[in-house]
C-alpha positions in Angstrom: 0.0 0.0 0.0 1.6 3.3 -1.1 0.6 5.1 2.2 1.8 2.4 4.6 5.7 2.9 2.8 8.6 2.1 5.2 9.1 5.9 6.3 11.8 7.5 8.5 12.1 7.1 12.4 11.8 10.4 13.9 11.7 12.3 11.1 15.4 11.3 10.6 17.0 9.7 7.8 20.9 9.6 7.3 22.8 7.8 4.8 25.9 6.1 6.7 26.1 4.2 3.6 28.3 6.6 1.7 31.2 9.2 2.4 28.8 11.6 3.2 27.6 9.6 6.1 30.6 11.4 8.4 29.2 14.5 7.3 25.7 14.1 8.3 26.7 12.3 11.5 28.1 15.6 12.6 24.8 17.5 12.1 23.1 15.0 14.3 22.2 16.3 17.9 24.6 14.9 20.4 22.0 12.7 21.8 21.4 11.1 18.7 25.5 10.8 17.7 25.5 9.2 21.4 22.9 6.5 19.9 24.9 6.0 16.4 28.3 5.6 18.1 26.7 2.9 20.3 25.5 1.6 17.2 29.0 1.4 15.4 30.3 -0.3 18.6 27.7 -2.8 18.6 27.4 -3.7 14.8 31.7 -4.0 14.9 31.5 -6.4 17.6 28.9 -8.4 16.2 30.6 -8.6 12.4 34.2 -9.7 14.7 32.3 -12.5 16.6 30.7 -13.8 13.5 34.4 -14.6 12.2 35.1 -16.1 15.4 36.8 -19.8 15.3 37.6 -22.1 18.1 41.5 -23.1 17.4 41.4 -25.6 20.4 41.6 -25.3 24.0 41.8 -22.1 25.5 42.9 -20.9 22.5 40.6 -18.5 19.7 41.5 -17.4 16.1 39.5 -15.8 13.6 38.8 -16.2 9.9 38.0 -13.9 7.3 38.6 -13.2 3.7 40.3 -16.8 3.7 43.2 -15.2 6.4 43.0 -16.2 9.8 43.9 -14.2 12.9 45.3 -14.9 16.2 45.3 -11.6 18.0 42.4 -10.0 18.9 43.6 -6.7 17.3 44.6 -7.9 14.1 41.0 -8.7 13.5 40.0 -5.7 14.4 42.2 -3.4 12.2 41.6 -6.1 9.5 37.6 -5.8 9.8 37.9 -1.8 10.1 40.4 -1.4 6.9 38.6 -3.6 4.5 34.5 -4.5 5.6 34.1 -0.5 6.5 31.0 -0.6 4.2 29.4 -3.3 5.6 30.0 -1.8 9.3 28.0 1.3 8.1 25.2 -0.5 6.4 24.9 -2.5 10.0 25.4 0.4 12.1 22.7 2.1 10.0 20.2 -0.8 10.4 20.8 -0.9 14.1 20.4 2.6 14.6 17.0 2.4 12.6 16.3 -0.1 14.7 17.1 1.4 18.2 15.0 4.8 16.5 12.1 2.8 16.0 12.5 1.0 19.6 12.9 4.2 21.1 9.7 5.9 19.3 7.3 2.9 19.8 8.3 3.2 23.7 7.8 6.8 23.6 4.4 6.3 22.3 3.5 3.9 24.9 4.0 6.4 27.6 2.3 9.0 26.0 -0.6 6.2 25.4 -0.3 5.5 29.4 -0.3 8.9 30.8 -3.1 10.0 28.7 -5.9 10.8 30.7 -9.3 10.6 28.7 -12.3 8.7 29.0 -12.8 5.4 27.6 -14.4 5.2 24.7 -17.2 2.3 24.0 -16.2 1.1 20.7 -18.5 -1.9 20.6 -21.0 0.2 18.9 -18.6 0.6 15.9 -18.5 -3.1 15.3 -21.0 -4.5 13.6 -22.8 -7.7 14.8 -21.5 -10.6 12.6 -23.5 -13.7 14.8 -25.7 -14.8 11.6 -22.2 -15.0 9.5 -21.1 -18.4 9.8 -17.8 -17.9 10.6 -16.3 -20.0 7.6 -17.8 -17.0 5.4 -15.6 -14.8 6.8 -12.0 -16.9 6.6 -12.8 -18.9 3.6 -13.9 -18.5 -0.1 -13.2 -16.0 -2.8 -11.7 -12.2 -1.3 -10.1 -8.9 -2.4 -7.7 -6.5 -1.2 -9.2 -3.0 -0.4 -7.0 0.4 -0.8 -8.4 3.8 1.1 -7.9 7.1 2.9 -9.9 9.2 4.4 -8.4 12.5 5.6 -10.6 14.3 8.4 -10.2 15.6 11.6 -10.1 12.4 14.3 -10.2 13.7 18.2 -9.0 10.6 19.5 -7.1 8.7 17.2 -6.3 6.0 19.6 -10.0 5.1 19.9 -10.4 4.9 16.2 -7.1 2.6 16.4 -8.4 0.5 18.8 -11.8 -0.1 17.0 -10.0 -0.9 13.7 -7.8 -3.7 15.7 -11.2 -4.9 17.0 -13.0 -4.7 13.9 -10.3 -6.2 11.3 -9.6 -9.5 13.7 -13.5 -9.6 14.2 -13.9 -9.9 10.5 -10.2 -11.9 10.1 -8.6 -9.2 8.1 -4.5 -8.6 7.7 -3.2 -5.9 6.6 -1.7 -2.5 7.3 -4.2 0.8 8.9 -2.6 4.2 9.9 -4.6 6.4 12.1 -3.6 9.9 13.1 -5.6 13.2 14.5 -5.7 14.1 10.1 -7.4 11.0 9.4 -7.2 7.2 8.3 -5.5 4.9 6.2 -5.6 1.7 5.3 -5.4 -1.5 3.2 -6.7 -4.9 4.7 -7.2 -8.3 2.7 -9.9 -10.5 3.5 -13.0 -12.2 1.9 -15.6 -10.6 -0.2 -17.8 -11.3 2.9 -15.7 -10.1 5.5 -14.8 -6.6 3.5 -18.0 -6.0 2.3 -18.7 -5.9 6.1 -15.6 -3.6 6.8 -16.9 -1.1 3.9 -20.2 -0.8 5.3 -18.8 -0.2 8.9 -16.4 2.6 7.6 -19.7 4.0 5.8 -21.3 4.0 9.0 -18.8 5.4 11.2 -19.4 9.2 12.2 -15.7 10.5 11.8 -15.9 9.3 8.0 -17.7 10.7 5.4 -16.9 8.2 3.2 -18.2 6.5 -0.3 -18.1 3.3 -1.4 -16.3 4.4 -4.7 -13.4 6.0 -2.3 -12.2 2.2 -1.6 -10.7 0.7 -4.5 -10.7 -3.2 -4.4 -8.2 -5.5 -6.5 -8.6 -9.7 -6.5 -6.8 -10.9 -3.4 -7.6 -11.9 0.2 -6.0 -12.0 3.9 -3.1 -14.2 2.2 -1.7 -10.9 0.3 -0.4 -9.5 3.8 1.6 -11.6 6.9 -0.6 -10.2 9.5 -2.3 -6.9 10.8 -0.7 -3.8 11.9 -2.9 -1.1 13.3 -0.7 1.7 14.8 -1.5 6.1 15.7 1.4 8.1 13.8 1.5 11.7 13.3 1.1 11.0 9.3 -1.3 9.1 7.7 1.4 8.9 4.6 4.8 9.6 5.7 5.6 12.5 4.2 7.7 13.9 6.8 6.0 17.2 7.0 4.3 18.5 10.3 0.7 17.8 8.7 -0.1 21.4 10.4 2.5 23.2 8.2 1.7 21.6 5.5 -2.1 20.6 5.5 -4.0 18.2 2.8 -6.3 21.3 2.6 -3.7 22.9 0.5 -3.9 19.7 -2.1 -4.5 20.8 -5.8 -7.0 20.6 -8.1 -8.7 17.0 -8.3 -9.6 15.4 -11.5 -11.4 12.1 -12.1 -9.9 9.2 -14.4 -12.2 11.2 -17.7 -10.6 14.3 -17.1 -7.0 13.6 -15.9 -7.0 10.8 -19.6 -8.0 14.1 -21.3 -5.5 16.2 -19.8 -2.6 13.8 -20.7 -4.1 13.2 -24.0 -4.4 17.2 -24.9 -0.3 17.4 -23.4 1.1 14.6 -25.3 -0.7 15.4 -28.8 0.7 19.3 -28.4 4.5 17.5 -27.5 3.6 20.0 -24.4 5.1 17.2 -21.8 8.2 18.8 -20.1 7.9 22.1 -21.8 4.9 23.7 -20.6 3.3 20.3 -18.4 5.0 18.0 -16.5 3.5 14.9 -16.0 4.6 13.7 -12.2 5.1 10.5 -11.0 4.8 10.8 -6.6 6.1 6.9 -6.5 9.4 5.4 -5.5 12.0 4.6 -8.0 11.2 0.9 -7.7 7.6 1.5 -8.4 7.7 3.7 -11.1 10.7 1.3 -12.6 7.6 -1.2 -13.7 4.9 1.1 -14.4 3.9 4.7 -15.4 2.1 6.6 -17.5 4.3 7.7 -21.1 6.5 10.7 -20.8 6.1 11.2 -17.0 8.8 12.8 -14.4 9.4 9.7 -12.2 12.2 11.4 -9.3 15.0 8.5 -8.9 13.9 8.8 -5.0 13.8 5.8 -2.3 10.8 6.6 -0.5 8.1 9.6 0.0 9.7 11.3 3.2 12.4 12.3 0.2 9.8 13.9 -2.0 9.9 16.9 -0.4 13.5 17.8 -0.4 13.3 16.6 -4.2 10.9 19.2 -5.3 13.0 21.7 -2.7 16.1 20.5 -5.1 14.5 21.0 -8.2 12.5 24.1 -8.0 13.1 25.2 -11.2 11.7 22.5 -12.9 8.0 23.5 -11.9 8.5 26.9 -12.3 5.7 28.3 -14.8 4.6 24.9 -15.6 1.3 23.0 -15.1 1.8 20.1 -13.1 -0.1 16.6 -13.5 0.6 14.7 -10.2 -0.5 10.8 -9.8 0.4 7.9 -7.4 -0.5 4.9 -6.6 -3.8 5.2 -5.0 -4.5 9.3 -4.5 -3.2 10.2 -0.8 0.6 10.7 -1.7 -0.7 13.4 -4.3 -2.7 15.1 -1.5 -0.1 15.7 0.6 2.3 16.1 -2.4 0.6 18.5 -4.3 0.1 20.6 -0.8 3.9 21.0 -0.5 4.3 21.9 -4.1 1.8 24.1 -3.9 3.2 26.2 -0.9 6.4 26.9 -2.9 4.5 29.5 -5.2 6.4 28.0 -8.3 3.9 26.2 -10.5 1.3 27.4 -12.6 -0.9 24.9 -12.1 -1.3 21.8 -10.3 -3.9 18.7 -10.8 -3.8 15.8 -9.4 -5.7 12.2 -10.3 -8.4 11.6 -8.0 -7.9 8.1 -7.0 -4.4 7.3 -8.3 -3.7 4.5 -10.7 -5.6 2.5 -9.2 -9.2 4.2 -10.5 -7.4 5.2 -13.5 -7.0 2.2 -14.5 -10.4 0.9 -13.8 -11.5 3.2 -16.6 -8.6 2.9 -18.6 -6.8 -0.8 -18.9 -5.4 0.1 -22.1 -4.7 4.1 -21.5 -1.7 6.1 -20.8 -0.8 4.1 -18.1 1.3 1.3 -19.4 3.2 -1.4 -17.4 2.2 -3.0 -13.5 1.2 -1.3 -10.7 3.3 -1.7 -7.5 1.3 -2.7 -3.9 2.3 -2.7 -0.9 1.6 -6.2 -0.2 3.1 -9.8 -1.3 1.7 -9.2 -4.5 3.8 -6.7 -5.2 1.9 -5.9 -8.3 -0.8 -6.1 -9.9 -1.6 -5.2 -14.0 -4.1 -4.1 -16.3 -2.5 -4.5 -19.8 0.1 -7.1 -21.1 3.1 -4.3 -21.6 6.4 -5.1 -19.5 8.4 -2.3 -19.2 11.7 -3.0 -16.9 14.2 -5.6 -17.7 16.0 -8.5 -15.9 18.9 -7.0 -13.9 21.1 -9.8 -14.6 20.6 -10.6 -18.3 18.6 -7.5 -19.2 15.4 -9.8 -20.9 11.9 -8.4 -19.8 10.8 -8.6 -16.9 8.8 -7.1 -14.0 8.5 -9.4 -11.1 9.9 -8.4 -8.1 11.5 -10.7 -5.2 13.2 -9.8 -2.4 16.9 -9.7 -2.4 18.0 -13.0 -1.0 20.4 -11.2 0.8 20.2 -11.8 4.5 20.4 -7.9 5.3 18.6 -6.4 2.5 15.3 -6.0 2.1 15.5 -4.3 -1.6 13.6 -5.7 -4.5 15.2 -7.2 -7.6 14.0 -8.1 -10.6 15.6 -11.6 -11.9 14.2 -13.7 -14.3 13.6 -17.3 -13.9 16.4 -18.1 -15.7 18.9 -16.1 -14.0 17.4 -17.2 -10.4 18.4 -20.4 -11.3 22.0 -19.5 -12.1 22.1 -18.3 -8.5 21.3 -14.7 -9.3 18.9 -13.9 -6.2 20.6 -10.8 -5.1 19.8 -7.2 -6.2 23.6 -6.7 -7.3 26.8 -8.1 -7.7 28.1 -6.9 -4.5 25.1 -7.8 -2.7 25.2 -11.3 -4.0 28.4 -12.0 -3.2 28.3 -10.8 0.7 25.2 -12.8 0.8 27.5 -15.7 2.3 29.5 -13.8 4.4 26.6 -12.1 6.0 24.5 -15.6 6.5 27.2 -16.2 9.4 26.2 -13.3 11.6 24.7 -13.4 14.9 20.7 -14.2 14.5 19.8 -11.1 17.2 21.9 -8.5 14.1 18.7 -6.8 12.9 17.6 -6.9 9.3 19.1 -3.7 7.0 16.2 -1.7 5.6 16.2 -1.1 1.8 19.6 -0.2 1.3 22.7 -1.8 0.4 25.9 -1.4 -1.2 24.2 -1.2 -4.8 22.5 1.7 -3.8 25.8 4.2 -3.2 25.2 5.0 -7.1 21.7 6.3 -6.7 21.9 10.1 -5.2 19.5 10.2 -2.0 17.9 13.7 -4.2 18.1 13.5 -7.7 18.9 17.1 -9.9 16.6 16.3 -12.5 16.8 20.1 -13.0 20.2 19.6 -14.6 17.9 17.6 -17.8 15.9 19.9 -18.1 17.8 22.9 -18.9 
């Protein structure tokens, strides 16, 4: 789901991975360099232990790189002079980790010392006792994709009815609640989420329509369980939602309108002179799908948009902007930060996203799959495969996790290559892959990042193509 994207902890998102990760370790508070250099220490000690071999009694060597080591501070200067990059990718994912630790137990207190009245959420949930209960875990389902942004007084009410009422109705998936609004996407059957529509309907925060969900085939399967959690976004932007409001969004078009728009643009040749088609996705997403002769930003994940747009000012300047995303909420929060920068001469945005797009239009201007944020990973509309095999460059656009034990990228790798033994999302990646199955099992898992990725600036200058 495009709103529930792996954003940053705190706010806070350094690259370690690369030289500049000295530099932007500096302009950390000395609070948070306190946490990274813990971080370091930890993550070395790990990577020396994993290379640790018994030589015999009382005795200890260690082996790496096909050299083994007897003194405890050759191993050291040997794992500090050449596995430096590895070191900061670990440190990196241990810091996210300790963030994200940190934040979740910081939100528990806050949870515990508020003082409001309970709230009775039992009259939220609708009453299910006629349902036999095989209706609701068994049979044909879908996967439904919505947000709802409106003003929620206590958003930890509304979380804790959506807990009740997606393991009532045996739903998985992902909801995000905070005091701006809602949203979700939860797999089920076509019983159970016909029920959850209707009790979102029904709900007085919500004013809601049944067209604002869109539904693709799929069931509870498509997600590993159900995460309902309060935030301060419901997309992670990374923008104070009060700064930066959703009321400040751009114009909204339907599917008819938005075709029309592109339509007009590409039969003029208009595209990057006087409109610019935008793409609000991350790289991989756009990589497999998206509409022709778009601006798709080379960025990781939302929380980067905004320093993009910040970096490329220029680029919008004078120009009448067509925003899209996956399902409509990225371009709503988007499209409000573009808009406060005074550049553009107009900004639209398609109501719905892709996803209603290409309900109307299977064979339109949108060519390619569209990503989800599920174990799907994609879903399609028309035959067209536009990416290639990273190994052998053949088409092909279905993603699988790197089978590397720290990264959590994507790769795209045909069946022919995964049987050659290419699983990894690169070269380097692959061949660390060994190495990195020795660690300790408590090491936790890298997010989205590995040595690969050192090529891809964190903010494009798409500026520079343009001039």
């Amino acid at each position: 789901m495009e709103a529930i994207e792996t954003g940053c902890f705190m706010n806070l998102d350094v690259d370690f991975s690369t030289s500049n990760g000295l530099k932007q370790e500096r302009q950390l508070s000395a609070s948070q360099r306190r946490y990274y250099s813990f971080c370091r220490r930890k993550s070395f000690a790990a990577f020396v232990a994993s290379k640790k071999e018994c030589a015999g009694k009382g005795s200890t060597s260690w082996c790496c790189c096909s050299l083994t080591f007897v003194e405890h501070a050759e191993i050291h200067q040997h794992v500090a002079k050449t596995h430096n990059s590895s070191i900061q990718q670990l440190t990196q994912a241990t810091y996210e980790h300790l963030l994200s630790q940190l934040e979740k137990d910081t939100e528990t207190q806050q949870l515990k010392g508020k003082k409001t009245e309970a709230v009775d959420i039992s009259m939220w949930i609708p009453d299910i006792s006629h349902i036999p209960e095989g209706e609701l875990k068994n049979g044909p389902g879908k996967v439904l994709l919505y947000y709802c942004y409106c003003e929620v007084d206590d958003p930890h009410a509304v979380c804790a009815w959506q807990e009740a009422l997606c393991e009532s109705l045996h739903l998985t998936g992902k909801v995000r609640v905070a005091a701006e609004g809602i949203n979700g996407t939860v797999g089920g059957t076509n019983v159970a989420t016909d029920l959850y529509i209707n009790a979102m309907l029904s709900h007085p925060f919500f004013k809601m329509e049944k067209e604002d969900f869109k539904t693709s085939d799929g069931g509870a399967e498509c997600f590993r369980h159900l995460k309902v959690g309060v935030f301060k976004e419901i997309v992670p932007m990374g923008v104070d939602p009060d700064v930066v409001s959703y009321q400040m969004a751009g114009v909204h078009l339907e599917p008819e309108e938005f075709h029309k728009e592109v339509e007009t643009a590409l039969a003029k040749g208009d595209l990057c002179n006087d409109t610019i088609l935008l793409d609000c996705r991350n790289f991989y997403e756009s990589k497999i799908g998206q509409f022709t002769q778009c601006l798709a930003p080379n960025i990781r994940k939302f929380s980067y948009f905004p320093d993009y747009v910040d970096q490329n000012l220029e680029l919008f300047r004078d120009k009448k902007v067509l925003m899209y995303c996956t399902g409509g909420i990225r371009c709503e929060r988007g499209s409000a930060y573009l808009r406060s920068k005074d550049v553009c001469k107009e900004i639209y945005q398609l109501k719905g996203g892709i996803h209603k797009y290409l309900e109307h239009f299977p064979e339109g201007f949108y060519r390619g799959k569209l990503f989800v944020f599920d174990e799907r990973y994609t879903i399609s509309s028309n035959d067209d495969i536009i990416s290639d095999c990273r190994y052998c460059g053949c088409p092909w656009d279905q993603y699988e996790l790197c089978s590397t034990r720290f990264c959590c990228q994507l790769v795209l790798s045909c069946p022919c290559c995964r049987q050659e033994g290419h699983t990894a999302c690169c070269p380097t990646c692959q061949s660390k892959g060994q190495a990195q199955s020795e660690m300790t099992s408590d090491t936790p898992h890298h997010k989205e990042e590995c040595e690969c990725t050192e090529k891809r600036a964190r903010i494009p200058q798409d500026i520079k193509q343009h001039d």
